[in-house]
Structures are given as C-alpha cells and as structure tokens.
PATOR-766822 format. One record per residue (C-alpha): residue in three letters; x, y, z. Coordinates in steps of 0.25 Angstrom, whole numbers. Layout:
<recs>
REC,res,u,v,w
REC,ALA,X,Y,Z
...
</recs>
This chain:
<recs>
REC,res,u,v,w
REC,UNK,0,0,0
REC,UNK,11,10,2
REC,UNK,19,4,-8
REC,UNK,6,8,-17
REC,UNK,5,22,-11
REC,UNK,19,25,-13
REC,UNK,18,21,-26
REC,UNK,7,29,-29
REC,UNK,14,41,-24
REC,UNK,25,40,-32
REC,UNK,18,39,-45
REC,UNK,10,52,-40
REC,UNK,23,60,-37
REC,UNK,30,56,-51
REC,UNK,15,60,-58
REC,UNK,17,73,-52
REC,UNK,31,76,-51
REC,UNK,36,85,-61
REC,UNK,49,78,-63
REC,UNK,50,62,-61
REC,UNK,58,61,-47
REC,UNK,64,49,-52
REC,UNK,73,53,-63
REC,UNK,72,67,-61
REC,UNK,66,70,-77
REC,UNK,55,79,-78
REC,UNK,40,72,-79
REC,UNK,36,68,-92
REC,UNK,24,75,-93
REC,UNK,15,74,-108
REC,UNK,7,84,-115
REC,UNK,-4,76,-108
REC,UNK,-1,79,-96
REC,UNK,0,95,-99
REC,UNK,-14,99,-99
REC,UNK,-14,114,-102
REC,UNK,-21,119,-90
REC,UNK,-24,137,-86
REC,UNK,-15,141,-77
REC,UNK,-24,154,-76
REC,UNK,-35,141,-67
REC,UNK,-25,144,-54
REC,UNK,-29,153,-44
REC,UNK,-24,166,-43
REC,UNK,-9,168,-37
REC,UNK,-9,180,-29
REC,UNK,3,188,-32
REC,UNK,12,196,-21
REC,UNK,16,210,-24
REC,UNK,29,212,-30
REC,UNK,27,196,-36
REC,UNK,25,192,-49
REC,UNK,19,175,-53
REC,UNK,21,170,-67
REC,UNK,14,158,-72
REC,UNK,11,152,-84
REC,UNK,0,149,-92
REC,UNK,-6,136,-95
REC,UNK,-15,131,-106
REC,UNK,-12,140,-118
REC,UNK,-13,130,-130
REC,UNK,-2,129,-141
REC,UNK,-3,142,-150
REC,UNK,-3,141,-164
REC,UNK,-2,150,-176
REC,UNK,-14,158,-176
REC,UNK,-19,157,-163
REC,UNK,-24,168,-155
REC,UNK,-16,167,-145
REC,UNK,-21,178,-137
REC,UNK,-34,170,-136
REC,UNK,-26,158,-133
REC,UNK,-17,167,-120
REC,UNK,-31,172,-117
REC,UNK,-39,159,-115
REC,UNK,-26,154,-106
REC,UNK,-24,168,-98
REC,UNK,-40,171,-95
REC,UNK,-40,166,-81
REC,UNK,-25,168,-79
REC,UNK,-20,183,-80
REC,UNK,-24,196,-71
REC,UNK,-20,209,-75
REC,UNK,-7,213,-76
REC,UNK,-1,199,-79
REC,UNK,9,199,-90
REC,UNK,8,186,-99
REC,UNK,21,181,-106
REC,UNK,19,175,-118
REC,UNK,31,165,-123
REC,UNK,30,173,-137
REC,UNK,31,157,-147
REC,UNK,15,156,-145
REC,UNK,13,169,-152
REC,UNK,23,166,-162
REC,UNK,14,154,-164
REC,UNK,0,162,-165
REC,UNK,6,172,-174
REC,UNK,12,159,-183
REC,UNK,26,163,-180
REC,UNK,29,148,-183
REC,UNK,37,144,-193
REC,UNK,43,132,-201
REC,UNK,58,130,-194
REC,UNK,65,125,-207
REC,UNK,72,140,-208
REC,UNK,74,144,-194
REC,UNK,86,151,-197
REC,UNK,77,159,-209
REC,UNK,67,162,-197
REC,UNK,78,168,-189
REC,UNK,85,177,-199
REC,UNK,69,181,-204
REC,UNK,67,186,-189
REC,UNK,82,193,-187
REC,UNK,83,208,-189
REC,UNK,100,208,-188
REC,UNK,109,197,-182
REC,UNK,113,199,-168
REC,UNK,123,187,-167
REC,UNK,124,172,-171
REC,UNK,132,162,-166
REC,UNK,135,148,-171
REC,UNK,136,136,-163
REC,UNK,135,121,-162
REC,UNK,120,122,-160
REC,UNK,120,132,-174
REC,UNK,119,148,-176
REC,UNK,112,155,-165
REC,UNK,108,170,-171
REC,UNK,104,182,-160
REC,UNK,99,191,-170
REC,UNK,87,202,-170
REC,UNK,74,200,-174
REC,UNK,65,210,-182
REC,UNK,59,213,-167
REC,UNK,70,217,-163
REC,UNK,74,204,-153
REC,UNK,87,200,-151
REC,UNK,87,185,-150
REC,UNK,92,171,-154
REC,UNK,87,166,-167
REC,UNK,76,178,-168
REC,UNK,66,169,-160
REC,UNK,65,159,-170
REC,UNK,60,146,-161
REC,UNK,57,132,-162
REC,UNK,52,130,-148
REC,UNK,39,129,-144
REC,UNK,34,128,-159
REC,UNK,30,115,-167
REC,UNK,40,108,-174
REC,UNK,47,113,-186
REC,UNK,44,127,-183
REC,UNK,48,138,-177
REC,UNK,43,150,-171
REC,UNK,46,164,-176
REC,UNK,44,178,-163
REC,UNK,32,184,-166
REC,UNK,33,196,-176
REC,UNK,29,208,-166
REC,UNK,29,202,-152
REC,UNK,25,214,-146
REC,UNK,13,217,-155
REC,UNK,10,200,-150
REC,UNK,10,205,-136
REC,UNK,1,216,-137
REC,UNK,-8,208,-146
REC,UNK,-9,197,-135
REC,UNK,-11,206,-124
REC,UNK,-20,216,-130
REC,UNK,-30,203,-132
REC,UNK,-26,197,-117
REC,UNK,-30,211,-110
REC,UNK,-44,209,-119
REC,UNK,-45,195,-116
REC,UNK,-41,196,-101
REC,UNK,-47,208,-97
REC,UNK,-34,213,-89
REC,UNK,-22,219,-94
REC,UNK,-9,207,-97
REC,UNK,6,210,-103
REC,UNK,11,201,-113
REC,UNK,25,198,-115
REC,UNK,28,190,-127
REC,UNK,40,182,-123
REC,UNK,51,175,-131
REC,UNK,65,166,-125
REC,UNK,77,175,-128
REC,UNK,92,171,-126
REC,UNK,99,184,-117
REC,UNK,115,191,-121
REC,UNK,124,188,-112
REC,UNK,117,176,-103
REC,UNK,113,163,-106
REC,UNK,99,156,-108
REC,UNK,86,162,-112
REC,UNK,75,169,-105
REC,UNK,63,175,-112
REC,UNK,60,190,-114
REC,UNK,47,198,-120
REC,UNK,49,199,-133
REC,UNK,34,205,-135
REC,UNK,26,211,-123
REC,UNK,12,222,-123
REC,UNK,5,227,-110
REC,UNK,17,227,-101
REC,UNK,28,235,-98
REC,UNK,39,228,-104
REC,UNK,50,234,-94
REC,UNK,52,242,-83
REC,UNK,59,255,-84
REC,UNK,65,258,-70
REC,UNK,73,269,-76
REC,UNK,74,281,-64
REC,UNK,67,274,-54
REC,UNK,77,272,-42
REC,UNK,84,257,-36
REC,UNK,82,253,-22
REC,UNK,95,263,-20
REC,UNK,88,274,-26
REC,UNK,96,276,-37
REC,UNK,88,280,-52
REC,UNK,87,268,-62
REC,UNK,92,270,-74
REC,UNK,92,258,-84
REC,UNK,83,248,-78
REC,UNK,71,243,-87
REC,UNK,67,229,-83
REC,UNK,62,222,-95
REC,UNK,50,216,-88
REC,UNK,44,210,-101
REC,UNK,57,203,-102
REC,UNK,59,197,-88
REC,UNK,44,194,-88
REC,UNK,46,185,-101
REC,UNK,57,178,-94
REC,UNK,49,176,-81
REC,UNK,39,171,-87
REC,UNK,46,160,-95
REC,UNK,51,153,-83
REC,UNK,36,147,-80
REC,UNK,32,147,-96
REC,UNK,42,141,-98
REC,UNK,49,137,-113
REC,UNK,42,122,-115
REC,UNK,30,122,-106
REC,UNK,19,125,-115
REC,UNK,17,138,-108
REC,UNK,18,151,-115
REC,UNK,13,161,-107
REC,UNK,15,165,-93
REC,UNK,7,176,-85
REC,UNK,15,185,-76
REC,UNK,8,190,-64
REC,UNK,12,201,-53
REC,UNK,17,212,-64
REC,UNK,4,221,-67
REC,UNK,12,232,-65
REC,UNK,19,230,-80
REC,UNK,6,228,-88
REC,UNK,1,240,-95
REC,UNK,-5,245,-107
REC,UNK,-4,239,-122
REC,UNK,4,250,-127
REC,UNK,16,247,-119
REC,UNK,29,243,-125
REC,UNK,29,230,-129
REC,UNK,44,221,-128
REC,UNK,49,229,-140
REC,UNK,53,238,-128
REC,UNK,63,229,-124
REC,UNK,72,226,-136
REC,UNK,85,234,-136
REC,UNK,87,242,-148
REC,UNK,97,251,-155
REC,UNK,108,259,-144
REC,UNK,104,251,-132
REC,UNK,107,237,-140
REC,UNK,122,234,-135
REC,UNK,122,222,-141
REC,UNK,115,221,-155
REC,UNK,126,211,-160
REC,UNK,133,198,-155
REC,UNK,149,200,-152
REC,UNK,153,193,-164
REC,UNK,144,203,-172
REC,UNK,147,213,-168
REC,UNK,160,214,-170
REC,UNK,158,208,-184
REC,UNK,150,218,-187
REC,UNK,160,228,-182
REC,UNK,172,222,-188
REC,UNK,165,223,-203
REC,UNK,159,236,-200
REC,UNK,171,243,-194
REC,UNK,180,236,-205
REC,UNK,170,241,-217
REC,UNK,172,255,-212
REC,UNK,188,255,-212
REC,UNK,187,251,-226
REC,UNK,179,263,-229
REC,UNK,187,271,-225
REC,UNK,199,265,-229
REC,UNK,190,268,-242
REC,UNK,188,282,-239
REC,UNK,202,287,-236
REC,UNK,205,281,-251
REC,UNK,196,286,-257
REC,UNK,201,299,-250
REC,UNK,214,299,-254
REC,UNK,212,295,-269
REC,UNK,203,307,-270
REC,UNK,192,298,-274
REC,UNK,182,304,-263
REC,UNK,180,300,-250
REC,UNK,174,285,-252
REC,UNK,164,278,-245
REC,UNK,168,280,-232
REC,UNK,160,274,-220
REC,UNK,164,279,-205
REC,UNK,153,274,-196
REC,UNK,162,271,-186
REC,UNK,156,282,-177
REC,UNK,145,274,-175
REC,UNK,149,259,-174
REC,UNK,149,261,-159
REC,UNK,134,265,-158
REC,UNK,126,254,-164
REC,UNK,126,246,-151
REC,UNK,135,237,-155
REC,UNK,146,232,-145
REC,UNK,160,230,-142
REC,UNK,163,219,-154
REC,UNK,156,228,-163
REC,UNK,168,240,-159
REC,UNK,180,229,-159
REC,UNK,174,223,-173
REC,UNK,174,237,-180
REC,UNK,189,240,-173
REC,UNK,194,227,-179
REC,UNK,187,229,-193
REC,UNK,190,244,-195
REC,UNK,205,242,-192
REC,UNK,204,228,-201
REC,UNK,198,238,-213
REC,UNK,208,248,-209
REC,UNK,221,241,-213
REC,UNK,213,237,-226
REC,UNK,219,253,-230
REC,UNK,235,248,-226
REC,UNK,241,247,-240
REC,UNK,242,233,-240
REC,UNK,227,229,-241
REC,UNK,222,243,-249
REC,UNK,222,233,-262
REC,UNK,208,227,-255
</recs>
C-alpha cells in the first residue's frame, strides 16, 4: 500500500515537474499539452507604487498575411489591460500581417534590398555577417532579414514603417479598449562593444519614448546634462525576458508605467536613431580606414595634379581639397589614420620616379 502510494507520488511530481529530476533535461511537453489559455482570466495584481509587473499574454493564434492583427491583439487584450499599460509587440507577427514573408532562396538579395549603406561586414567560418543600415535608418546585423519564428523556407523582412504600424495598432486598441495603451513594436538587436542581444523598440506610438532629464538635478543637486533614458528601448528588452524568443508568446503588457502614456502625436521610435554629427560610429574600423585610406590617397593625386598643371601653365587642373572637412563626418580615428597613410602614399606618386604613372 505504501509502495503504491509512493509510487503514485512520483508519477505526479514528474507529470508536474518542469524538468524530469531524473536526468536533469527539460520535460517533453507536446503541442497537446500547450492549450492557449487568457492570461488576462487571472485576477487583478495590485501594484506597489514605484513597482512595475510585466506578464505575457497567452492565446493569441498564429498571425498570417493579411490578418487583422489589431483585432487579433484585441480579442486576446479585452480582459487584460487597464489604462496606462504599455504593450510590447515582438514586431515578426506584424511582419507576418502585412505579408512581409518572403521565399529564403535570396536571403542575401533581401538584405542588400533592405540596406541604405554598409556599416561593416566581417567573414567568418560561419560565413559573411553585414551591419549595415536599413532604408529606416536602423543599424543592425543583416537589415533584420530572419528566418525564425516564420514557416520553413521563408524568411521575414522588418516592416516598412514600424512606427506608422505602432500608431495603427494603438489608435485601433485605445477604440477597442476603451482606455489609452502605448505600443512599442520591438525587434532582437546585436549592441557595439558588448556581446549578445537584447531587443529594443524599433517602432512605438502613445508613449513617451524616453525621458529627457536634462537640467533637472542628482540626488547631489547637481544639473543633469545629457541624461535621456530610452525608456522605449529598456521596456523592449524588459519585456522580452517573459516573451521570451520560442515560447509562442509575442506580446507582453507592462503595467505600473501610466505616467509614459500620452497622446497619439508623440514621437514614435524614430526619435531614438542617431543621426548625422552625433553618430560616432557610422563605420566599422576596418572601414573606416579603408575608406580614409582611398579618399585621402585620391585627394593627393589631385593635387599632385593640380601643382602640374600649374607649373606647365595649362591652368589649375582638377583639383579636390576636401581635407578641411574629413574630420567632420563623424567618422572616427581609423578614418583619420587611413587618410594620413593614403595621402602620404599619393603624395610620393609626384617623386620623379613614379610621375610616369
């Protein structure tokens, strides 16, 4: 009898364990087991001040191309939000309703179709990784061309206005709802000088999208200057953690922050792409200096060109001396050192030895 009971016991602990005690692997759990269920049918989690809760949501259906995914969100959201909660959207499933899905056999065609310019690219064992800029202006690895979470054989492509997305899906949520949301459109991005990925807001609308603490004072009185959380940004990696990237669950609903939600004419995640002057880093090293090298070396032949031209009298030849300005395009350091090296290199084309070039 207590050999039974024990028994029975055990069976019940591995039904219910999340990972099989035994050999340590995670349970085996089939898409029989995963019954899409509301998270929205728990009660109410009362929030301390100064505390935010950020849960996901279950029971939204595979999205498709053409689906009204607003509708979708809605059906899922109706017993879930409150005003003021921001909802995070794992951008792919409005890549899949606005039939951003592609056939994969030119997945290096989709990337260079996405880039505006080549940030840098680097060849490895695993094959060519490019960072380059996209027509929206988003600096990332292979332009957000991806093959996860899509059927097989295809991949899917960012969609075209992510902000314009976000501002569609919240204007129809805040009608739906009755109360006023944020939506942040987010999207997995690698991160300059640290390793692995976290994902940001690449699309956003009814939110404040950071928090500009400029001359307010520290806790030492003294005036901020340049500190502008990008709250959009730190919500999208937040959020993640309990979407997770192979759960099923796309969207997660971000309590306790009512104080960021505003009107539909704030600026959407656009406002957080660096641009012009304050970019630092617009190239990789390696291309930077490259393109230093060819620039600086093009303009010492020029005017190598010009002084001969000069001196036979011919007129002043055509002459290019843009080196007034080579320090401010925001490249950086390997930018300057490429241009010393290739100017001096064009330089000692003009030595007598090399002017039958």
């Amino acid at each position: 009898m207590e050999d039974g009971g024990k028994g029975g016991m055990d069976e019940r602990r591995r039904t219910r364990d999340p990972a099989n005690r035994r050999t340590g692997e995670p349970a085996q759990r089939g898409p029989a087991e995963r019954t899409p269920r509301p998270r929205c049918d728990n009660e109410p989690v009362s929030i301390p001040a100064d505390s935010i809760t950020i849960f996901a949501v279950d029971g939204l259906p595979e999205v498709h191309p053409g689906d009204d995914l607003a509708t979708l969100l809605g059906d899922a959201l109706e017993k879930c939000v409150e005003a003021g909660d921001i909802l995070v959207i794992t951008s792919k499933i409005v890549s899949k309703a606005e039939g951003r899905i592609i056939e994969a056999s030119d997945r290096e065609g989709a990337i260079t179709a996405e880039t505006r310019r080549l940030v840098a690219s680097r060849t490895s064992i695993h094959g060519t990784t490019r960072i380059v800029e996209t027509h929206l202006g988003l600096v990332m690895a292979a332009a957000g061309v991806d093959a996860s979470n899509v059927p097989d054989g295809t991949i899917a492509l960012l969609p075209i206005d992510p902000d314009a997305s976000a501002l569609a899906l919240a204007t129809a949520l805040r009608a739906r709802l009755g109360v006023a949301v944020g939506v942040i459109l987010s999207d997995t991005f690698g991160r300059p000088w640290r390793d692995g990925q976290t994902d940001v807001a690449i699309g956003a609308a009814g939110l404040h999208v950071v928090d500009d603490l400029r001359g307010s004072t520290d806790t030492q009185g003294r005036t901020l200057e340049v500190t502008v959380p990008a709250i959009a940004d730190e919500l999208a990696g937040a959020a993640d953690l309990v979407k997770g990237k192979a759960a099923g669950r796309p969207v997660a609903v971000v309590r306790g922050l009512g104080r960021f939600v505003t009107g539909l004419d704030a600026v959407g995640a656009k406002r957080l792409i660096r641009v012009g002057e304050l970019d630092m880093f617009r190239l990789g090293s390696d291309e930077a200096e490259r393109q230093g090298y060819e620039r600086g070396r093009a303009e010492a032949l020029a005017e190598r060109d010009t002084e001969r031209a000069s001196e036979s009298g011919t007129g002043t030849g055509p002459g290019i001396d843009s080196r007034a300005d080579s320090t401010s395009e925001g490249y950086d350091e390997g930018y300057a050192e490429g241009y010393a090296e290739g100017f001096a290199e064009g330089s000692s084309k003009s030595s007598p030895d090399s002017r039958a070039e």
